[in-house]
N, CA, C and O of each residue as an XYZ file, in Angstrom:
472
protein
N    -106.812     17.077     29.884
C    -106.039     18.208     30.292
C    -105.951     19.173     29.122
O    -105.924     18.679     27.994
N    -105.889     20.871     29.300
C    -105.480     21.283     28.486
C    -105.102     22.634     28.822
O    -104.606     22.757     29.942
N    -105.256     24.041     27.880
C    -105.244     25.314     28.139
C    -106.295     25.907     27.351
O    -106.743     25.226     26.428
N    -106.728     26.965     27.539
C    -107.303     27.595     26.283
C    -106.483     28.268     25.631
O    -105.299     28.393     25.945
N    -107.020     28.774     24.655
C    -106.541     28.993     23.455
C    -107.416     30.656     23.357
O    -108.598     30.812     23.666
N    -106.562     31.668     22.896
C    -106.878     33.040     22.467
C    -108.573     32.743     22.094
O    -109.443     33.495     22.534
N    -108.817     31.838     21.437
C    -110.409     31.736     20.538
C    -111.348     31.023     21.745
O    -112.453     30.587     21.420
N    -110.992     30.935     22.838
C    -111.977     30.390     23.740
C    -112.123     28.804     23.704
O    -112.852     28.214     24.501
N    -111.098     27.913     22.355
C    -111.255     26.672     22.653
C    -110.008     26.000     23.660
O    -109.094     26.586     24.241
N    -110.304     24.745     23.628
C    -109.452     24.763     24.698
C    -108.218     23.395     23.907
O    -108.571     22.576     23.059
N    -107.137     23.486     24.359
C    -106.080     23.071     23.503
C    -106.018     21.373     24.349
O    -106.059     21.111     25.551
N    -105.892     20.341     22.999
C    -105.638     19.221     23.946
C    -103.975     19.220     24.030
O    -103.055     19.438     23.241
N    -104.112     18.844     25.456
C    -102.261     18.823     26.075
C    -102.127     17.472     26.715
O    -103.062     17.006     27.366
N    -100.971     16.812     26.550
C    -100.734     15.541     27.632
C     -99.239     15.804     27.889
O     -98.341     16.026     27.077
N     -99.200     15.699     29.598
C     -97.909     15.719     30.324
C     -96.899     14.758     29.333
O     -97.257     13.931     28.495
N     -95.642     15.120     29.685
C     -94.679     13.912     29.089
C     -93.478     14.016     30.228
O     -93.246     15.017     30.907
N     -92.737     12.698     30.285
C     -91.834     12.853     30.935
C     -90.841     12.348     29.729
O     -91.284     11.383     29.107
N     -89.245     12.977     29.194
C     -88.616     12.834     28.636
C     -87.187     12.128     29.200
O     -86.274     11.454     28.722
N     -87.428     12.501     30.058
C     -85.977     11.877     30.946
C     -86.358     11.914     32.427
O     -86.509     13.028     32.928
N     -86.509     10.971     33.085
C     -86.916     10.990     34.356
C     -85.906     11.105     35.487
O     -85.191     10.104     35.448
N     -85.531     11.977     36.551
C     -84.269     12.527     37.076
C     -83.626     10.866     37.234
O     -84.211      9.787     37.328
N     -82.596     11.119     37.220
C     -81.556      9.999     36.689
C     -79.740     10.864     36.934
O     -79.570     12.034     36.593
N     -78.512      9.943     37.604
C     -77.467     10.324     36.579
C     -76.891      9.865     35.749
O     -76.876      8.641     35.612
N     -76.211     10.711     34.902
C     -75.928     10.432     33.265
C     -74.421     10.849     33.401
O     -73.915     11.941     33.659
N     -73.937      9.765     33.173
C     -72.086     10.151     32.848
C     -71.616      9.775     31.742
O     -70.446      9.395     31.688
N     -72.723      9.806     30.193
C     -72.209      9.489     29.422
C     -72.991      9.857     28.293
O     -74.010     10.397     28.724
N     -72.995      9.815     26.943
C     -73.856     10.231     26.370
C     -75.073      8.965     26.125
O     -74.855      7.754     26.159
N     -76.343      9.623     25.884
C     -77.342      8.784     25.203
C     -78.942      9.471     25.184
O     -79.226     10.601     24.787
N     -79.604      8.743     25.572
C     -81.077      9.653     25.019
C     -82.571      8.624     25.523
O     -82.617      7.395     25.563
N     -83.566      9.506     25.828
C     -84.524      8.976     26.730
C     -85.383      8.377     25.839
O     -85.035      8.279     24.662
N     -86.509      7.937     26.228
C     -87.745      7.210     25.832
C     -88.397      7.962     24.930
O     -88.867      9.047     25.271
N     -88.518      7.485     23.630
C     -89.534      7.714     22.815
C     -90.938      8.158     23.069
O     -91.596      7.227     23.533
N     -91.680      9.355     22.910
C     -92.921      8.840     23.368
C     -93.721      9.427     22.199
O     -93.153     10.328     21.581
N     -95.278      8.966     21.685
C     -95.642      9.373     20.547
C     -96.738     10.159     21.042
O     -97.428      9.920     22.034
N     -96.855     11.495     19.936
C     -96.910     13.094     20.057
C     -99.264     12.800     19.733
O    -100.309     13.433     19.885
N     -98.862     11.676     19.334
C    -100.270     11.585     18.516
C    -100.394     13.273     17.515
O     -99.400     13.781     16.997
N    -101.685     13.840     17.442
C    -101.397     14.809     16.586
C    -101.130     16.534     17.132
O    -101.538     17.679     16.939
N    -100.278     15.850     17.823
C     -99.923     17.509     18.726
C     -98.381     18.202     17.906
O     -97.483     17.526     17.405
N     -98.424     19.085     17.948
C     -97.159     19.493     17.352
C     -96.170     20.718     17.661
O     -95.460     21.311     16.848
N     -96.316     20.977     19.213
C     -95.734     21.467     20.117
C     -95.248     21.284     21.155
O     -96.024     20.585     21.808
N     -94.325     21.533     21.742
C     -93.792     20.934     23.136
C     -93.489     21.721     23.862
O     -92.649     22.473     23.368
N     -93.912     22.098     25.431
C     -93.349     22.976     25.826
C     -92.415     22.069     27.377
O     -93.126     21.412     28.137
N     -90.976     22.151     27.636
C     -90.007     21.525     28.415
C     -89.586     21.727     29.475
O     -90.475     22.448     29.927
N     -88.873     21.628     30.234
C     -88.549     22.094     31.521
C     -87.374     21.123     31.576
O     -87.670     19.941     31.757
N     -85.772     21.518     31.418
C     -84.756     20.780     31.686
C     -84.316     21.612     33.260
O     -83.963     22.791     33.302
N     -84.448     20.591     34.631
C     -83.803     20.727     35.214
C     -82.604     19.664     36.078
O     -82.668     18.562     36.624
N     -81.539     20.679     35.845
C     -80.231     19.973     36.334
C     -80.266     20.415     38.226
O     -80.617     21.487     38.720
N     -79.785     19.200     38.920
C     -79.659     18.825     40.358
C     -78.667     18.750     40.746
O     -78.513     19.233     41.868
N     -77.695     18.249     40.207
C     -76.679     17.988     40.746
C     -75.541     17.763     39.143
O     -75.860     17.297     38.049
N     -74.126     18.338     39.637
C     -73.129     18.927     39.048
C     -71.911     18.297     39.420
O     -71.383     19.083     40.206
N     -70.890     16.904     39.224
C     -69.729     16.801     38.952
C     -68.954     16.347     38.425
O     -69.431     15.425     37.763
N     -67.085     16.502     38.181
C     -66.519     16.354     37.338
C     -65.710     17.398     37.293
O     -65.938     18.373     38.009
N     -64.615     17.357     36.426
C     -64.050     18.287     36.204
C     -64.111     19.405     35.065
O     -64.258     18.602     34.144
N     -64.110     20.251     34.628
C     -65.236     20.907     33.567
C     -66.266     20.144     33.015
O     -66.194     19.741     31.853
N     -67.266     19.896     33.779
C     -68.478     18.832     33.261
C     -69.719     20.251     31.940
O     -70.101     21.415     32.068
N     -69.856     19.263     30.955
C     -70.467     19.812     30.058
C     -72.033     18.864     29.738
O     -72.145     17.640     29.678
N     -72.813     19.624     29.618
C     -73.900     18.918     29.246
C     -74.839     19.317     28.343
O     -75.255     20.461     28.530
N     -75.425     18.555     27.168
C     -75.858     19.286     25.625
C     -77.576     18.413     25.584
O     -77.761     17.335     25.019
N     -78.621     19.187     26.303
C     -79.655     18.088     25.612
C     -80.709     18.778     24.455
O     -81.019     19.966     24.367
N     -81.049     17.912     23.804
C     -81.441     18.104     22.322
C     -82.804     17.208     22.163
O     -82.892     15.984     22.254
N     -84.043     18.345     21.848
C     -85.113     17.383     21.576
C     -85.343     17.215     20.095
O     -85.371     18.156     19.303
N     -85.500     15.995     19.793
C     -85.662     15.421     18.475
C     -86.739     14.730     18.379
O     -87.115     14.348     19.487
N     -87.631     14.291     17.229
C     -88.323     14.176     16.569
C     -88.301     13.430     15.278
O     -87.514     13.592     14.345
N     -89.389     12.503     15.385
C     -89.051     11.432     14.403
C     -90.837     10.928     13.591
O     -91.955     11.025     14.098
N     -90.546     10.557     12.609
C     -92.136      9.930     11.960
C     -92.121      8.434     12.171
O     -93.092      7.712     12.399
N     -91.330      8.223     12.098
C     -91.197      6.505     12.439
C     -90.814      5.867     13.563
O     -90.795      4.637     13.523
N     -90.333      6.724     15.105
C     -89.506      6.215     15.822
C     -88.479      6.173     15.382
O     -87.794      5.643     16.256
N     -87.756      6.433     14.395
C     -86.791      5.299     14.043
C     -85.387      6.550     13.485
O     -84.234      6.584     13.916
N     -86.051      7.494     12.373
C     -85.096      8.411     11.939
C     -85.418      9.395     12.359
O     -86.456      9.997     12.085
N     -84.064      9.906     13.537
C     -84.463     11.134     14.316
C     -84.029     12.609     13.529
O     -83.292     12.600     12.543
N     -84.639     13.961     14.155
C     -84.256     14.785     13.398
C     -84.179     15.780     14.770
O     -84.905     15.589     15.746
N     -83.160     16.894     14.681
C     -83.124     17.737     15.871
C     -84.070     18.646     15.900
O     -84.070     19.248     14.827
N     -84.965     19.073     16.701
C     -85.762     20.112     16.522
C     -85.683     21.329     17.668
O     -86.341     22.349     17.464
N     -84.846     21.204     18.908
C     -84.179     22.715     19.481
C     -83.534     22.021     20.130
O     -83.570     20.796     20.013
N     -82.659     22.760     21.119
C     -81.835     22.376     22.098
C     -81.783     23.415     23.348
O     -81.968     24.631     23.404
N     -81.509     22.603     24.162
C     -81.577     23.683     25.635
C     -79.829     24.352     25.603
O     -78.879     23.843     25.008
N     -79.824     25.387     26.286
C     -78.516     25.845     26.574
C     -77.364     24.829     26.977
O     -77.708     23.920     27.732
N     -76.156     24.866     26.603
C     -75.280     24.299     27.098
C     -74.984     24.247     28.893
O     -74.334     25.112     29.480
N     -75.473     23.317     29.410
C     -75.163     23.494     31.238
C     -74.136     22.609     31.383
O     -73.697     21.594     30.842
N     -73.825     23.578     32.597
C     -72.328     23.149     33.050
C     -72.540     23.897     34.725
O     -71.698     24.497     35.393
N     -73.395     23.712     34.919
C     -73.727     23.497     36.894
C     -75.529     23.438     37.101
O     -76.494     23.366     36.340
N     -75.421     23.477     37.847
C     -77.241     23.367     38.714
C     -77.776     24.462     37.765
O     -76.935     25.311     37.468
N     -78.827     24.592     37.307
C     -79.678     25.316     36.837
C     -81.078     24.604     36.167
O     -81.173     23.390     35.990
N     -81.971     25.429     35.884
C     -82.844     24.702     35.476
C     -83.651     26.087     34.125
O     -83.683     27.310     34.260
N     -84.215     25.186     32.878
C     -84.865     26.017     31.549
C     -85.535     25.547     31.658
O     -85.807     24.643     32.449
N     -86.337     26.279     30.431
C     -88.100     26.251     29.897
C     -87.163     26.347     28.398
O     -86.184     27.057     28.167
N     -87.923     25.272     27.426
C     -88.383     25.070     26.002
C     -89.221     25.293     25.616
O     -90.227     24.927     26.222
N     -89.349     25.960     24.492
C     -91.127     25.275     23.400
C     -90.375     25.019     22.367
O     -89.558     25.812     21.899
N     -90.626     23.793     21.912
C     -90.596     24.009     20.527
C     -91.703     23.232     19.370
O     -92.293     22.213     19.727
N     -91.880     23.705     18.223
C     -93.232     23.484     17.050
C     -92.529     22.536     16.114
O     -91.334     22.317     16.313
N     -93.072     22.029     15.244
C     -92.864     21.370     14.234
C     -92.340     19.775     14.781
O     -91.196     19.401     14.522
N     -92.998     19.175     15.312
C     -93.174     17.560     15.675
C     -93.726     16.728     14.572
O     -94.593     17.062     13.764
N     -92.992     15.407     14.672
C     -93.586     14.605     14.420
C     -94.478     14.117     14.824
O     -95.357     14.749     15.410
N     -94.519     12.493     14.572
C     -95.418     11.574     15.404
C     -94.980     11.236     16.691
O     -95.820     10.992     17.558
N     -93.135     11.164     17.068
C     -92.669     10.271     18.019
C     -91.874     11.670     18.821
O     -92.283     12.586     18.107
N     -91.041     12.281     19.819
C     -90.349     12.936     20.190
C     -89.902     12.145     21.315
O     -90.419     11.089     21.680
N     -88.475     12.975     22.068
C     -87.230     12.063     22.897
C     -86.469     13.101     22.506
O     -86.417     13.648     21.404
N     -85.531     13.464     24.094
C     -84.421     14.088     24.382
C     -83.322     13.130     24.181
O     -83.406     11.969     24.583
N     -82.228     13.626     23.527
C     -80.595     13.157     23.226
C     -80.206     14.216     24.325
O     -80.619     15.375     24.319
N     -79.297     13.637     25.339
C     -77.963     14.395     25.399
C     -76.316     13.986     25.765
O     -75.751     12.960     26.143
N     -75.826     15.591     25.381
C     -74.102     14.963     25.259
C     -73.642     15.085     26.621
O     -73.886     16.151     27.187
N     -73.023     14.190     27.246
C     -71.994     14.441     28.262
C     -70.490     14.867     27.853
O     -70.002     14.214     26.931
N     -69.857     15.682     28.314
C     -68.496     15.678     28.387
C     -67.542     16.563     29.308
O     -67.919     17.636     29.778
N     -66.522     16.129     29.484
C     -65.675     16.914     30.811
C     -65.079     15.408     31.043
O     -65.416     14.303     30.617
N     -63.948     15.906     31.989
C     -63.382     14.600     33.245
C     -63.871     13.885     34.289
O     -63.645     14.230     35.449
N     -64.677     12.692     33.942
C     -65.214     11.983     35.046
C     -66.701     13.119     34.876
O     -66.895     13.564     36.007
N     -67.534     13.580     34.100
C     -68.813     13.849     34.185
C     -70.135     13.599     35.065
O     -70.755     12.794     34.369
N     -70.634     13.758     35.807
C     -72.019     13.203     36.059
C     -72.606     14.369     36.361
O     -72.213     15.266     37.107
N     -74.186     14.223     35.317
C     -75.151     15.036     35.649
C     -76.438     14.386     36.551
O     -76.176     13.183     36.569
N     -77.306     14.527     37.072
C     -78.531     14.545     37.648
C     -79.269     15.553     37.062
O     -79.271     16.750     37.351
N     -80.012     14.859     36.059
C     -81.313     15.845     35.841
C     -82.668     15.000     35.175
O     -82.907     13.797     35.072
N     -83.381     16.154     34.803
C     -84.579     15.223     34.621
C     -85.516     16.731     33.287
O     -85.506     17.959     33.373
N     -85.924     16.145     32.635
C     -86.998     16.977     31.003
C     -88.336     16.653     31.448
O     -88.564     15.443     31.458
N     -89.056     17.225     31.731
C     -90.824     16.999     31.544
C     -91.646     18.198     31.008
O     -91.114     19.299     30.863
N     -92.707     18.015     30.771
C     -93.580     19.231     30.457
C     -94.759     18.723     29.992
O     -95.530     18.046     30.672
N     -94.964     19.118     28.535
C     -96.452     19.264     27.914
C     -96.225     19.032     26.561
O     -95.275     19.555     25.981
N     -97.131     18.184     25.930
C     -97.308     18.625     24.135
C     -98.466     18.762     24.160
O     -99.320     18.184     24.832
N     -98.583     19.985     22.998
C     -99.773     20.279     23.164
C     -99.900     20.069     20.759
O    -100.968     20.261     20.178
């Protein structure tokens, strides 16, 4: 799979799924997956379903060389109902994985992160 690239070559890309739609009423963070030597990501956080009482939701893609010590490298907007973004972000490691925060009264989100590293 890939895209081209301004120079006519063509970019290697592999799908990723970061969080697979799921609900989340609490905080924590998805599956590791390794970037091999790609060092871009482009995301797609969409939220489905919304409740709680001021329900807040914070997800954060991070990046690591070891699996092991993570580092933040962007974050999607703060949601707090149904909506759905687009990410890119550069400077990857070897390993990447979405963190996010829940908070509000009685929280639950439904959503799900996928896209591309390219």
């Amino acid at each position: 799979m890939g895209y081209p690239r301004q120079n006519g070559q063509w970019a290697d890309t592999a799908d990723v799924i970061l969080h697979a739609s799921a609900a989340v009423t609490a905080d924590g963070n998805g599956t590791s997956i390794e970037t091999a030597d790609r060092g871009c990501i482009r995301l797609l956080l969409d939220v489905t379903a919304v409740s709680g009482t001021t329900p807040q939701l914070l997800v954060v893609v991070e990046t690591s060389h070891n699996d092991s010590d993570w580092r933040a490298v962007d974050s999607f907007d703060l949601k707090t109902a149904i909506s759905s973004q687009r990410l890119s972000a550069g400077g990857l490691d070897r390993f990447v994985r979405v963190r996010w925060d829940v908070s509000g009264t009685d929280p639950s989100f439904t959503f799900d992160v996928r896209g591309e590293v390219a």
